[in-house]
Each structure stands twice: as C-alpha cells, then as structure tokens.
N, C-alpha and C positions, 0 to 999 in steps of 0.2 A: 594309854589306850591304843591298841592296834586296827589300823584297818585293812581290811581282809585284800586281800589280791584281786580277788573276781568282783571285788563293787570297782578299783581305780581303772581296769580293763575296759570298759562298757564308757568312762568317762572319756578315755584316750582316743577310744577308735570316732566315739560324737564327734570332740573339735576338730579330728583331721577331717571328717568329713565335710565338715560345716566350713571351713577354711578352705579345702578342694573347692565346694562348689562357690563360693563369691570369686575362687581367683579362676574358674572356669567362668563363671555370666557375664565378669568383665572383662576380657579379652574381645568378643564380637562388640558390646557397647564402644568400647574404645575405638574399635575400627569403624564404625559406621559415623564419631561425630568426626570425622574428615570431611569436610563442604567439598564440594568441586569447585574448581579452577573459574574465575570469572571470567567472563567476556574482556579482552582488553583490544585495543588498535593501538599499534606502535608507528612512530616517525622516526626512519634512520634517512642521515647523510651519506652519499655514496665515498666522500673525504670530508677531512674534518679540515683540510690548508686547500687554498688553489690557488693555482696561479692566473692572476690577470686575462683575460680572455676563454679563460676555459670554462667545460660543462662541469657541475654539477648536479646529481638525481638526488628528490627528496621523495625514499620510498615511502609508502603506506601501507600495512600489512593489518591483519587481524586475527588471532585465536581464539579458539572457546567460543563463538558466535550459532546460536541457530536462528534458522528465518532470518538473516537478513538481505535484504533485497533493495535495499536502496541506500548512497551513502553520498552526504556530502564537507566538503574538505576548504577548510579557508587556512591562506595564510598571510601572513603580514609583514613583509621584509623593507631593508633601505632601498629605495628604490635609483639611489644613486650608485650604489655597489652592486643589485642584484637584478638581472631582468627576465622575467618568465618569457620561454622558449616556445612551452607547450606541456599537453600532458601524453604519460606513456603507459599504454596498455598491463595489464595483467591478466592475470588467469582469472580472478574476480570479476573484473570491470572489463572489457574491448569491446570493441566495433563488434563481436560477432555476436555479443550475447547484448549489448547496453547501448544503452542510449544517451551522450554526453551534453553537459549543458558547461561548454567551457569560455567566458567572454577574455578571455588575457589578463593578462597582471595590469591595474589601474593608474593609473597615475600615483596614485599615493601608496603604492608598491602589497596593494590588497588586492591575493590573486583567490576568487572562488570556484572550485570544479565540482559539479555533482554529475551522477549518475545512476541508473536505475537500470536493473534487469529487465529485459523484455521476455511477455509469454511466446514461444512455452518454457523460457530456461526458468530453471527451478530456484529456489533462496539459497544462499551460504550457508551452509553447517559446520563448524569445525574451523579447521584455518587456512586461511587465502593472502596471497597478494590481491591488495585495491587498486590502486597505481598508482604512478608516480611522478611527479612535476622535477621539469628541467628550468635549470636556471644557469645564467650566463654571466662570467665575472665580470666585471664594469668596471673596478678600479682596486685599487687598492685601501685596506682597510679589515677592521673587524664587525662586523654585526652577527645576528641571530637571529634565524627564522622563527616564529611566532605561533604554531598553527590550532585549529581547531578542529572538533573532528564530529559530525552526526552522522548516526546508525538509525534508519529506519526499515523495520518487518516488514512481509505481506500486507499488513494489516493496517498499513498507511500510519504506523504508532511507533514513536521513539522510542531508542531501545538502551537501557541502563547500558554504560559502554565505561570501562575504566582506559583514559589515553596517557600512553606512556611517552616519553621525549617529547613533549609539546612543543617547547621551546628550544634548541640545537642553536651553538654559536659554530658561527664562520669566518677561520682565516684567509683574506685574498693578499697575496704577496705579489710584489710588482715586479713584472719582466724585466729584461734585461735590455729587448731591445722596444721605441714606442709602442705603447699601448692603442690600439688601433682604437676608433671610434667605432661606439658600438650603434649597431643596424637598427633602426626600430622594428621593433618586435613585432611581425604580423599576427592578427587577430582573428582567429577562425570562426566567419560568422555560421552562426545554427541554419543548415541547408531548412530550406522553405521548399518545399516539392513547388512546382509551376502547375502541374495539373490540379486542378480541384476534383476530388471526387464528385461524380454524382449526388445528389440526394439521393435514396430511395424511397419513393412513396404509401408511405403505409395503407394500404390498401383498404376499407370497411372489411369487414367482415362479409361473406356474402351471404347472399338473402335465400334461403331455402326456401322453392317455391314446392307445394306438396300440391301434389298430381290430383283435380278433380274425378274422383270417380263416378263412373256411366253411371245410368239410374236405372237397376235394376227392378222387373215389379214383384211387388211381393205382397204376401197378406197382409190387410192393414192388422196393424197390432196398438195396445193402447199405445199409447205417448208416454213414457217412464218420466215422472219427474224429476229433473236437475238437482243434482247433489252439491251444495254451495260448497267453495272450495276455500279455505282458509290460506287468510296472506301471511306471509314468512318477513323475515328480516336475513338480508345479506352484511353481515362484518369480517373485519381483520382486523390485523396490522400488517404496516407496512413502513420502510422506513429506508432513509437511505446508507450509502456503503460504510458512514464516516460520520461522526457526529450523533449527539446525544438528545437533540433538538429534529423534532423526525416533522415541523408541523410544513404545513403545502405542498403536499404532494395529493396530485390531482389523479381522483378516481369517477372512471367514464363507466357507466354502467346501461346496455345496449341493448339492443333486442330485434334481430332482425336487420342489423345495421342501422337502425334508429339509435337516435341516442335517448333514454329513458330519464333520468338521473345523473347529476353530476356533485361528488363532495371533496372534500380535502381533507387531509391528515392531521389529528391534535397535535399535541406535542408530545406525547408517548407514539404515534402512531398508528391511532386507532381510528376508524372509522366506520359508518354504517348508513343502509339503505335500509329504511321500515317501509313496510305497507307494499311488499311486492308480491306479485300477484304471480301466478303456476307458468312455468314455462322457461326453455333454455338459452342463458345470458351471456354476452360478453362482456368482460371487465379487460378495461384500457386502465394501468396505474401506470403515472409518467412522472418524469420531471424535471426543468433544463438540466443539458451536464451530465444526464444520466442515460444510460438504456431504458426502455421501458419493457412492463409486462403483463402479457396474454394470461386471464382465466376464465375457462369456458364453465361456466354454473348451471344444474339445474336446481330449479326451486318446485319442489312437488305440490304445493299447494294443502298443505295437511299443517300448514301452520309452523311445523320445528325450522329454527334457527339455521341459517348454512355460515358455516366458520371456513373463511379460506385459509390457506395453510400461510405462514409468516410470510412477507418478501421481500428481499434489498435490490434493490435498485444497482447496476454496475456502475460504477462512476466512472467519470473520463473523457465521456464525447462533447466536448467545448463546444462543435460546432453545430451539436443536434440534428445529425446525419444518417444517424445510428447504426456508424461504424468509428470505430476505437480505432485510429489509425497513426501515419505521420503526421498527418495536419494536425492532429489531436499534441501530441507530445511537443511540435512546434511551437505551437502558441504558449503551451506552459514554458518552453525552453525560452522562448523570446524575452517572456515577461520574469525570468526566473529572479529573485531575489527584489522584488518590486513591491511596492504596496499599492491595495488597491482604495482609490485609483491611486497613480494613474493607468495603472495596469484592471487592463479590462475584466469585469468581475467574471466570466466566462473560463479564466484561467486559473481561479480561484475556488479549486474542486473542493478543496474540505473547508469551506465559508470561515476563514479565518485571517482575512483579512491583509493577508501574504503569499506573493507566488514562492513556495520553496519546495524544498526536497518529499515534502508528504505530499504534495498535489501530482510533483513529475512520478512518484511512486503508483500513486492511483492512475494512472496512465499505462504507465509501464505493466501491470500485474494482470491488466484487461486489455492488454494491446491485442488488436484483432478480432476481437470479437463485436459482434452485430445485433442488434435487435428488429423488433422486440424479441425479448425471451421468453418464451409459448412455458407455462407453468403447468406442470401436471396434478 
C-alpha cells in the first residue's frame, strides 16, 4: 500500500512547526531563571606577611546592597601580635556623611566599629567601600583576623548579607633590627557636645476667642427650637517607628487648650474617644524616645465616625527635647553594644533590650528633624 505524497507534506511541515515553536518559548524562559547577584560584604588584607612594626588595613567593602544605611563590624584578633590603630574612612562610611561609634580594640583583642548615615545622605545602593580598620604588628608570629559583619536598611531591620573572607590569616615576620615597644593604642572617646540644647516648650494650643457681637434690634421673631446634635466617636491607629507591639502611646485629645480626654494605644495601635460632642479638637499623640504628633479634628456633630489618617511616631529623641540631634546619637554612641541596664533604657530606641546598630540607625535616618509634626 502506497501513501500518497500530499497526506506525508501536511505531516512534515506540523512537526517543524511544533518543534520551531518549543525551541522559540524556551530561549526567554531560560534567560529569565538567572537570579541576580546577592548582597555580599567582603574582608580584604591590605598584605598577607608584615613585618614587625608595621601597618596593616583590613578593608571592608560591599556589592549588590540596596537601602543600606547602617553597618556594623567586629573583629577578634591576638592581641599580643595585633593592635588596633583606629578606623579609615570610605566613600560609604566618613566623617562627612556618618556617624562613628568606635571604642578601640579591647583587651582581649575584640575591636567593634559601627556606623550610620546621617539625613539627609541617602542609603547605599549597589557597591561601596565601608571602611577599614588599621592594625599594628606587635611581634612576631601567625594569627588570623576573625571578623563579623551587620547590614542594617532605613528601616532600622537587618539586612540578609552573604560575608565573604571572614576569617584572613596573618604573617608577622621579625625585624632585623629590635623590635620597638609598642605605644598604647589611644582610644577615640565619642565627642559629647558641652552645650545642651534648649528644650523647646510645646506651647497649648491657642485659645480662639470669638468676637462678641453688638446687639443689634430687631423684630422679635419666635425662638426656633434647638436641633439636638448627635455625639461622634474620634479613632485611629497609631504606632511607633519600630516594633510590632504599638501598646502606650499616649493620645491627649483637647479643645480650646483644655485637655478633654486622655487614652493610650492597644497593642495593634488602635485607639478611641466615644461620646464626643460638635466642635474643633486637638490631638497630642506622644511618646518617650519619639517625636510627637499634631491633628487638628473637626467633629460635626451628625453623629459619623472621624478616622484619623495612620501615624508613626519618629524615633530617636532620647532626650525628649523634640529635636533629633548630637546629644541624641551620643548617648546611643556612649551606651553602644551595652545591655540594658546598665545602659540607660532612653538609649534603647527599638525596646530590645540592647544598645546596637538598629537604635544608632533610628538616630541616624531622623537626625535633625523636630517636632511635634503637625499632620494634615
């Protein structure tokens, strides 16, 4: 049995077709499961030998990073071989953009350096030099630097970070002529400003006094009976900059510069004033550590609900001065790697029980700004 020419045609031209288009739809598929490049932070030695009294740099760099804004750097070396110098600016991290929290290398040769960008410089995107710690040969021998490395956002939240070279060994080779004794290593204490700012005094609200008007005469007319006005209910949330637990935070609700009402926040953030009666209110929401914030309400008296709009709290003003400033980043700097106590709980911006790199972040991201903050 023959088959004809014109049915095997129609078969030929289907599977090339069918074959073109799978090895056409997978070519994009294949190119798009490429991931991108992770976030990493690398440790290099400036030498891998040195000799007895000299400097070594242990850089810090990072690629692939967005939003980062705050970072801090431990390392752990012999402290009979190695002795920290100090730390060296970058393009990430210096004096023009940050704010250093550096106590020296410890006795037991455990050196911490954090730092955080100040507003208004922007977060790291992409790749940066961090900085980098100097260290001084002491004697002769082998050891290896140890080091560790946290990434924290804007957002006061640790940042998945792959570190590469953590650990770097180092040969120090011994001179030819005595080995001088080494200096003890000055300790750059965190500058304290001498002046204290001002408080500024939050002033009430002022009292709008409404102009009696002359009495004019006029035809008597009946007396129109009072149209009873129906009482409303003022709510929100509100919560602060950090943290999942939003409960005590204090809402002043005013009128006339009287204070009317006073409640505080659940633990979701919610709170509310029933039974309030027609007329235009101030709301004070505060609370230590934080800036606070202005809403001015009217309540029309027809009874509907008034929802004010969300509001966080800025974190950062340790000293409830309600300015974000040096003093502010000092005392986190002072108390940095401390538990509280005995570090004073005021330094202790995101209530977690340790002064570290996320509290000098929430410092850093609101540096300079004032309250309260008037909400529209």
């Amino acid at each position: 049995m023959q088959i004809k020419r014109s049915t095997i045609t129609p078969i030929i031209l289907i599977t090339t077709l069918v074959v073109f288009l799978m090895l056409t739809a997978w070519q994009p598929i294949a190119a798009q499961d490429t991931p991108p490049p992770p976030p990493r932070a690398y440790f290099n030695l400036s030498a891998a030998s040195v000799t007895v009294g000299e400097v070594v740099n242990l850089t810090v760099s990072v690629t692939d990073v967005a939003d980062l804004y705050g970072t801090q750097v431990t390392c752990q070396v012999d402290p009979t071989l190695l002795a920290g110098m100090g730390h060296v600016d970058a393009d990430g991290f210096n004096a023009g953009n940050s704010f250093f929290v550096d106590g020296g290398q410890k006795p037991d040769g455990r050196w911490l350096v954090a730092a955080t960008r100040l507003q208004p410089n922007p977060p790291i995107n992409g790749s940066s030099g961090i900085f980098a710690l100097q260290y001084r040969a002491l004697a002769a021998g082998t050891t290896s630097l140890n080091c560790a490395f946290i990434a924290v956002d804007s957002r006061s939240t640790q940042m998945p970070l792959e570190v590469i070279n953590s650990s770097l060994p180092l040969s120090i080779v011994a001179m030819n002529e005595p080995t001088l004794e080494p200096t003890e290593t000055p300790v750059e204490a965190t500058p304290i400003p001498t002046e204290v700012t001002p408080t500024p005094e939050v002033t009430a609200e002022p009292t709008e006094v409404t102009p009696i008007p002359t009495e004019t005469p006029v035809e008597p007319t009946p007396e129109p009976s009072e149209t009873p006005t129906a009482l409303s209910v003022i709510q929100g949330v509100m919560s602060y900059q950090v943290g999942a637990d939003q409960t005590g935070i204090s809402i002043q609700l005013t009128l006339d510069g009287s204070l009317i009402a006073q409640a505080t926040t659940a633990a979701d953030g919610t709170f509310s004033f029933p039974d309030v009666a027609a007329g235009t209110y101030v709301i004070l929401v505060s609370a230590p550590q934080h800036l606070a914030l202005i809403y001015t309400v009217t309540v029309n008296g027809d009874g509907a609900a008034v929802v004010l709009p969300n509001g966080t709290l800025p974190s950062g003003d340790t000293d409830n001065n309600l300015i974000i400033d040096l003093i502010d980043v000092s005392l986190v700097g002072a108390n940095f790697d401390v538990s509280v106590p005995p570090a004073p709980v005021e330094a202790d911006l995101n209530r977690d029980g340790l002064i570290n790199i996320m509290d000098l972040v929430l410092v850093g991201m609101n540096f300079g700004r004032s309250g309260p903050v008037i909400v529209e």
